[in-house]
C-alpha positions as CSV (number, residue, x, y, z in Angstrom):
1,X,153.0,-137.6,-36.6
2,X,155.1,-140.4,-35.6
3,X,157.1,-138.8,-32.9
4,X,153.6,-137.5,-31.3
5,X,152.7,-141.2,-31.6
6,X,155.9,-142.2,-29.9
7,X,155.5,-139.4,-27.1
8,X,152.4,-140.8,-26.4
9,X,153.2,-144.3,-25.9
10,X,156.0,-142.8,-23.2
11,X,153.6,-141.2,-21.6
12,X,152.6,-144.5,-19.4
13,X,153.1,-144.4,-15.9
14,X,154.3,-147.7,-14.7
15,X,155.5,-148.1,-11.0
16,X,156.6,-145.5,-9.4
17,X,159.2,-144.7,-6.8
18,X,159.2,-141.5,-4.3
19,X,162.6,-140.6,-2.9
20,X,163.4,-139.6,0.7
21,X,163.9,-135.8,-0.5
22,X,160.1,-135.8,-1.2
23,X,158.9,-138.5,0.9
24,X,160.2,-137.1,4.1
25,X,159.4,-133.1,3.1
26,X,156.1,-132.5,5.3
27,X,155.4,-129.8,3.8
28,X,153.9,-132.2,1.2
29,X,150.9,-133.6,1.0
30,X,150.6,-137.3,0.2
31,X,148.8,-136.2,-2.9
32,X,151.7,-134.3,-4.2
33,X,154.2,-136.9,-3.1
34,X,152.2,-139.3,-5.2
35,X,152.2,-137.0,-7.7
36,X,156.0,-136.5,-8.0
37,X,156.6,-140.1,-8.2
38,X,154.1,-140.2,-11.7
39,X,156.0,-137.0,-12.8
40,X,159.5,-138.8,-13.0
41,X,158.0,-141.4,-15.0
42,X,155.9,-139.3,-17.0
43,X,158.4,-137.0,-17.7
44,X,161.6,-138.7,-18.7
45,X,160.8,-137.9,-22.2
46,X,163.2,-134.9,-24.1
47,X,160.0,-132.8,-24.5
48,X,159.2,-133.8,-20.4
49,X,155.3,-134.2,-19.4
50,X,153.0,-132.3,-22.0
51,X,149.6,-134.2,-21.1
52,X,146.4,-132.4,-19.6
53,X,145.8,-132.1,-16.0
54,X,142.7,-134.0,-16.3
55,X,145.3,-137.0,-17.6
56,X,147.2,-136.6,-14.7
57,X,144.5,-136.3,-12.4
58,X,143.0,-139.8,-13.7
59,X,146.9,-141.5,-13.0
60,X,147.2,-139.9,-9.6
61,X,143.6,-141.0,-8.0
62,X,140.4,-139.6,-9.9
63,X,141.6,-135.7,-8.6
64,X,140.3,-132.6,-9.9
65,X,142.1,-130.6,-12.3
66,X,142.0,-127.4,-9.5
67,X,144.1,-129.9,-7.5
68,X,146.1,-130.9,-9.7
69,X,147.4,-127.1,-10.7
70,X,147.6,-125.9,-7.2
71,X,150.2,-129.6,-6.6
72,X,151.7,-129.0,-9.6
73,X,152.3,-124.9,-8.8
74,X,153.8,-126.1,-5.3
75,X,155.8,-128.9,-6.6
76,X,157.6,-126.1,-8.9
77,X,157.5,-123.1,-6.2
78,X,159.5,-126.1,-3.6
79,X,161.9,-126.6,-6.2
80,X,161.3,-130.3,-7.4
81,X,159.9,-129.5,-11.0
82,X,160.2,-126.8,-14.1
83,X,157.5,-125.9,-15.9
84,X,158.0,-124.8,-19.4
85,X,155.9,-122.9,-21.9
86,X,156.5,-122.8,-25.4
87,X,153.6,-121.8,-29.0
88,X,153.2,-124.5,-31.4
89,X,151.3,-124.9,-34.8
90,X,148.1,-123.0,-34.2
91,X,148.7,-120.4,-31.8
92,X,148.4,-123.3,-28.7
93,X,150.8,-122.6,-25.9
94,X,152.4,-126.1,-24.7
95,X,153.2,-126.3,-21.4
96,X,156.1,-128.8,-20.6
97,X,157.3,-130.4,-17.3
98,X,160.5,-131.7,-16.3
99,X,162.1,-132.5,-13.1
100,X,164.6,-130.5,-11.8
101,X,167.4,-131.8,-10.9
102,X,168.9,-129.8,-8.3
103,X,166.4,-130.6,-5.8
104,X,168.5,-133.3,-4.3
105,X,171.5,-130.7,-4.0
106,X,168.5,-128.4,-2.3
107,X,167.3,-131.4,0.1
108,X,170.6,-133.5,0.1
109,X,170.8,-133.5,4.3
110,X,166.9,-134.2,4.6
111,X,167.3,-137.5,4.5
112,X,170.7,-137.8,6.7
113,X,168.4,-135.3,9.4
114,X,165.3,-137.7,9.1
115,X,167.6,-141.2,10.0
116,X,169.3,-139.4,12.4
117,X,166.1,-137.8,14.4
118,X,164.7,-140.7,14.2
119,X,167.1,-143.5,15.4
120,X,167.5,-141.3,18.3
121,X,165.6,-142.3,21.4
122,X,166.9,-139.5,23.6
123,X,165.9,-136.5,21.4
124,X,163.4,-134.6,24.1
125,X,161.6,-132.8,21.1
126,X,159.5,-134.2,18.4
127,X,161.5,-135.7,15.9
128,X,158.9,-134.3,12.9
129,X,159.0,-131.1,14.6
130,X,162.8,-131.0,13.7
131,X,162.6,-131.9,10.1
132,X,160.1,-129.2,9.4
133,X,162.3,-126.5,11.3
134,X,165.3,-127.5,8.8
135,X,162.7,-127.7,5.4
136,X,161.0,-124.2,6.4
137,X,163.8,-122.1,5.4
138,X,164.1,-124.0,1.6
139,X,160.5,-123.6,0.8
140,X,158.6,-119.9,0.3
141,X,156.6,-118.6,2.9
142,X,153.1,-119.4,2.2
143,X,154.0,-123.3,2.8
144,X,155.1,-123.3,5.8
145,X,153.9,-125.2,8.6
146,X,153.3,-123.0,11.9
147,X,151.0,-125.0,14.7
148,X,148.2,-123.0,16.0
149,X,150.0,-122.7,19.6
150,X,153.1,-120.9,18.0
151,X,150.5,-118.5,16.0
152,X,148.4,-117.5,18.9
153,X,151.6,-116.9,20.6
154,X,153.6,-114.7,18.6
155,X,150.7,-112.6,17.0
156,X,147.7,-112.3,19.8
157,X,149.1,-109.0,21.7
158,X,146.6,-106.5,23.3
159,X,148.9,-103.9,22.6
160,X,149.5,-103.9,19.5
161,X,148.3,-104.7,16.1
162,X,149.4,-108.1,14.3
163,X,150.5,-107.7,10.6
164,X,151.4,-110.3,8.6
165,X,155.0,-109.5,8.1
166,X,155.8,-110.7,11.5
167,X,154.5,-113.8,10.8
168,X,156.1,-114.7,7.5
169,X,159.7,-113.0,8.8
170,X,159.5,-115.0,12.2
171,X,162.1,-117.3,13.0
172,X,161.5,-121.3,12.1
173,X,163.1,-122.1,15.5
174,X,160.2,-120.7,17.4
175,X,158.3,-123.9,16.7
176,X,156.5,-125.3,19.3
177,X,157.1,-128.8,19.6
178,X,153.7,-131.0,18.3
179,X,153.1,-134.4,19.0
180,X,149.9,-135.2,16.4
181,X,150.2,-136.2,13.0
182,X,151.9,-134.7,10.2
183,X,147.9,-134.9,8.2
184,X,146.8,-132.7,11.4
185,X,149.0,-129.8,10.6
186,X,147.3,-126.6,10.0
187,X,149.2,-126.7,6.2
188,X,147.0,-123.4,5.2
189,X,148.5,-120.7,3.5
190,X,150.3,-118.2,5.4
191,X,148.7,-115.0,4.1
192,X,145.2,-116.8,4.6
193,X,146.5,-117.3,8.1
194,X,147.7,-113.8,8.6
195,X,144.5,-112.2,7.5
196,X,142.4,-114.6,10.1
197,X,144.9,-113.6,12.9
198,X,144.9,-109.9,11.9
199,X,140.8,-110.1,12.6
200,X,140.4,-111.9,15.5
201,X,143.1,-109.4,16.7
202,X,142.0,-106.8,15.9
203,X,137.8,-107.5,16.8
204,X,139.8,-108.4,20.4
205,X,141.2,-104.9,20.4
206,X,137.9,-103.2,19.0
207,X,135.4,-105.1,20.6
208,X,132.3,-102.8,21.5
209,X,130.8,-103.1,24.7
210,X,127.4,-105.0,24.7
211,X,124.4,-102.0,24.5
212,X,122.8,-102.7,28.2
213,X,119.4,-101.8,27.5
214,X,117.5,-98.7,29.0
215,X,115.8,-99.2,32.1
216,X,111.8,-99.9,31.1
217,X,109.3,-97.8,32.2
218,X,106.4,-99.8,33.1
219,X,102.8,-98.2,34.5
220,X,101.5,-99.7,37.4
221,X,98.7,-102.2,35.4
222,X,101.7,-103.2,33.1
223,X,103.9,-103.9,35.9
224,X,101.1,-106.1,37.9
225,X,100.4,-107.7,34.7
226,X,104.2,-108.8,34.1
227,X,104.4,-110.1,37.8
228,X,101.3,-112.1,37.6
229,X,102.5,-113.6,34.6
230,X,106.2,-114.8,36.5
231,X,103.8,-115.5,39.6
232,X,102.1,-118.0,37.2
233,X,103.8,-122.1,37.3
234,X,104.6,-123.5,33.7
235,X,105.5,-120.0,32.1
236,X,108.4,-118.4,30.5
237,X,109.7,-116.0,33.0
238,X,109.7,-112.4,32.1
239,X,113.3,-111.1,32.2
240,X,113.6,-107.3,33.3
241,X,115.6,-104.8,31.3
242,X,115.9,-106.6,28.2
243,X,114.7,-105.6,24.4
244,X,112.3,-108.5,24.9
245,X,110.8,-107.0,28.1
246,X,110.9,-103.4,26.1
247,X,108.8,-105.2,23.0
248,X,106.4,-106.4,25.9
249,X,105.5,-103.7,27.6
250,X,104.7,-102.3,24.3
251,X,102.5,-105.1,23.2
252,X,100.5,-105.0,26.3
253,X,100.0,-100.9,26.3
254,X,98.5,-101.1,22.5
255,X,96.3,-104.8,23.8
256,X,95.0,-102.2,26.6
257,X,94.5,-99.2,24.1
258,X,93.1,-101.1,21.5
259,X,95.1,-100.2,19.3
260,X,97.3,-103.8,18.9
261,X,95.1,-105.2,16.4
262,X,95.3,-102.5,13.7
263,X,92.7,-103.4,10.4
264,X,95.8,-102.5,8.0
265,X,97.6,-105.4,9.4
266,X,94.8,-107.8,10.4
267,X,92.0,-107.4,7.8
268,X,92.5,-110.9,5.7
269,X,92.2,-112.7,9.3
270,X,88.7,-113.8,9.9
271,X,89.2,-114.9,13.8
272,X,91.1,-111.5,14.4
273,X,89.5,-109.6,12.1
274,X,86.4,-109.2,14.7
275,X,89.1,-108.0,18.0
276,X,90.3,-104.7,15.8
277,X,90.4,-101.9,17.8
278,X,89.1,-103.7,21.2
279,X,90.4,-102.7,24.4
280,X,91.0,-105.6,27.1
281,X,91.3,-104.1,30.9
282,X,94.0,-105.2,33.0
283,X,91.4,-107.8,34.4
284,X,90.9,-109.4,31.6
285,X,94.2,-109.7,31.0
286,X,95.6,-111.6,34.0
287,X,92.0,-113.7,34.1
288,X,93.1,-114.9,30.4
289,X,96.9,-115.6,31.8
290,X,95.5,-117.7,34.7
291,X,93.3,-119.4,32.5
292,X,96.4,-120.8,30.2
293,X,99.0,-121.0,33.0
294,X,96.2,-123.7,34.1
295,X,95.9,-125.5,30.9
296,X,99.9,-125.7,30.4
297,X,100.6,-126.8,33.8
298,X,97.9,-129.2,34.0
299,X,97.5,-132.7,32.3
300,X,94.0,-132.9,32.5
301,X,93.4,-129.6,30.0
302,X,95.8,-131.1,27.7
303,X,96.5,-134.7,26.6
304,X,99.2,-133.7,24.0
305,X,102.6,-133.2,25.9
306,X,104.3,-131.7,22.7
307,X,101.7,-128.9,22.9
308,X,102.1,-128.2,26.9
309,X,106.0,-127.6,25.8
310,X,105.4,-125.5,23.1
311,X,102.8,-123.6,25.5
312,X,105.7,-123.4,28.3
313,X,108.4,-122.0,25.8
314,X,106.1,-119.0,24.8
315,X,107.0,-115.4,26.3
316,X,104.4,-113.1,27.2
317,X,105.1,-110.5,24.1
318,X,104.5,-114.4,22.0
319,X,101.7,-114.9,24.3
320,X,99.8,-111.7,22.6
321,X,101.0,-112.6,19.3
322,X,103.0,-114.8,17.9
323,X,104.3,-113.6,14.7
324,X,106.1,-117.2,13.5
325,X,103.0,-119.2,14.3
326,X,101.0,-116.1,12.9
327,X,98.2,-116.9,16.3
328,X,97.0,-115.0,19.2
329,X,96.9,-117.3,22.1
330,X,95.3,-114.8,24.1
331,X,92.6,-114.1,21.7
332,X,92.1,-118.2,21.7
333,X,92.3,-118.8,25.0
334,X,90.0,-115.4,25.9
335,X,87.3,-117.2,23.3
336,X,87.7,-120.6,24.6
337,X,87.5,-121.1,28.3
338,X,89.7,-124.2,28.9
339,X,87.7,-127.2,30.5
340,X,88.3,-130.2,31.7
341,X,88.2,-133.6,30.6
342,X,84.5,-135.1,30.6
343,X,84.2,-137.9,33.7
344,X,82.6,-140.7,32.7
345,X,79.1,-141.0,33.3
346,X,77.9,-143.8,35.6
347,X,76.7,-146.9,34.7
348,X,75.4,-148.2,37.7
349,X,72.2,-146.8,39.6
350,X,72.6,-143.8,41.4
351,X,70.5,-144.2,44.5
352,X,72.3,-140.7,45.8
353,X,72.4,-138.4,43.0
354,X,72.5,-135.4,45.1
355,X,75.8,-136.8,47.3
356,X,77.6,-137.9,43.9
357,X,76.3,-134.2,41.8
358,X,78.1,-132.5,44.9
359,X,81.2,-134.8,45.1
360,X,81.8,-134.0,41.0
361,X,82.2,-130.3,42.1
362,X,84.1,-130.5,44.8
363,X,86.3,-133.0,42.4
364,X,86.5,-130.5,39.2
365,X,87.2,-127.9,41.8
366,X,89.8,-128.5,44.4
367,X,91.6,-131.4,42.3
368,X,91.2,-130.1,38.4
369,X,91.3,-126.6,39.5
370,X,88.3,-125.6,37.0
371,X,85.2,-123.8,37.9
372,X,82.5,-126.0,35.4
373,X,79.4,-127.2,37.3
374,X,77.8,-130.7,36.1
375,X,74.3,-130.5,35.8
């Protein structure tokens, strides 16, 4: 019980000091570099560092303990800790960590190589470039640091297939040189990264040719309908040959059939509930059109300037019906004729009523476009 006691009490980290070996590897995080430097004093102990990862994750700056495994797992696989398991009383597997103390011998001329690189003002190549071609060969595979540039151009090949053995096997010299930040590495894994190469490639390889849709057949009234519609200012324009115009054409042969508003799919709406199985002419049709290309394009129909855009994105086949908004606007505007605003009556005597009843019309007429008639 005492010596758990007195394990305990070692267990405090203190200051901590990182050595070049670690400090100048960029293949490690800052995290794990911090890390380290809690291990060695956490760890200097005969049974090493026993304590929880939450424990350790409190010490190194409030980390998770996913974090902290996937540090500590690297740490061990880069050759800078051992990780020991051993049972004790109670079937509870202890795990133990000590540093190992051959990773200086591993990483002795990192240090000589970082001074060196760096004192040099001729070096045409970037000097952090050159410490990670000389730390990729000591460290596995999956943590090594290859830029995007030097990915894209050793895998992306039309002719043939990437697989992820040419990337982990491919030389550390082929580095191309990077002038960013060591943070701004792409430090993913390197099977993650071989598995995003592998199917880009080979959706560049396989990529399908965009379906071009059918030519549309379109009858005569259909057709004039469609080009009075593009005719029209302040309306979507109707693009030919597209599933869109396919959908319209459709919508407008059932709204001249009858057959668009169907009682199975309409009954619970009162408004359209009366239109089920009404046929509108081709006519109709294009008088309706006219009659809501005038109240988008013009002001005096509609005050509200959200609602004129909202009217101007709207296709034809949304003109019909518009499934999101769950509305007809042709049904609305085929009920309601649009009208103008009301001029304001005149105060003052009219000693010419006839003159001013006839300049109202020619007014609502030639300037508001609008056939209504004062009385």
């Amino acid at each position: 019980m005492k010596e758990d006691e007195k394990e305990r009490n070692d267990h405090k980290p203190g200051g901590i000091g990182i050595p070049g070996e670690v400090a100048y590897n960029y293949c490690l995080s800052q995290t794990e570099k911090l890390m380290f430097g809690f291990l060695q004093n956490l760890s200097r102990t005969k049974n090493g560092y026993w304590g929880s990862n939450a424990y350790l994750g409190r010490v190194v700056g409030n980390l998770g303990k996913q974090v902290i495994s996937n540090s500590l797992k690297k740490l061990e696989d880069c050759g800078y800790t051992i990780m020991k398991y051993k049972k004790i009383k109670g079937g509870i597997t202890r795990r133990n960590i000590f540093i190992d103390p051959n990773y200086k011998v591993k990483y002795q001329e990192l240090v000589s190589l970082y001074y060196s690189v760096i004192d040099d003002d001729e070096e045409e190549e970037n000097p952090i470039n050159t410490i990670i071609k000389y730390t990729n060969p000591l460290i596995p595979p999956r943590y090594r640091i290859y830029t995007k540039k030097n990915i894209q151009k050793n895998t992306l090949n039309k002719d043939s297939l990437f697989h992820k053995e040419s990337l982990i096997k491919s030389s550390h010299e082929d580095l191309i040189p990077i002038k960013r930040s060591p943070r701004l590495y792409n430090k993913r894994k390197i099977d993650d990264v071989a598995d995003d190469i592998e199917k880009e490639q080979r959706q560049h390889l396989k990529k399908k040719k965009r379906k071009r849709v059918r030519d549309v057949v379109m009858p005569e009234s259909i057709k004039s309908i469609i080009e009075h519609w593009n005719s029209l200012p302040g309306l979507r324009r109707m693009k030919y040959n597209t599933k869109l115009h396919q959908q319209t054409v459709d919508s407008l042969k059932k709204l001249i059939r009858g057959t668009y508003f169907e009682e199975d799919v309409f009954k619970r709406d009162a408004f359209i509930k009366k239109y089920i199985g009404k046929k509108f002419d081709c006519e109709l049709i294009k008088q309706v059109i006219s009659d809501f290309s005038l109240v988008v394009d013009n002001a005096h129909y509609t005050p509200r300037e959200s609602l004129r855009r909202w009217y101007k994105k709207q296709a034809l086949n949304d003109f019909v019906f518009n499934i999101r908004a769950n509305e007809s606007l042709f049904l609305k505007f085929y009920v309601n004729k649009p009208k103008p605003f009301t001029i304001p009556a005149v105060k003052l005597p009219d000693n010419y009523p006839t003159q001013t009843l006839a300049l109202k019309n020619l007014y609502v007429k030639n300037v508001l476009g609008g056939e209504w008639k004062y009385e």
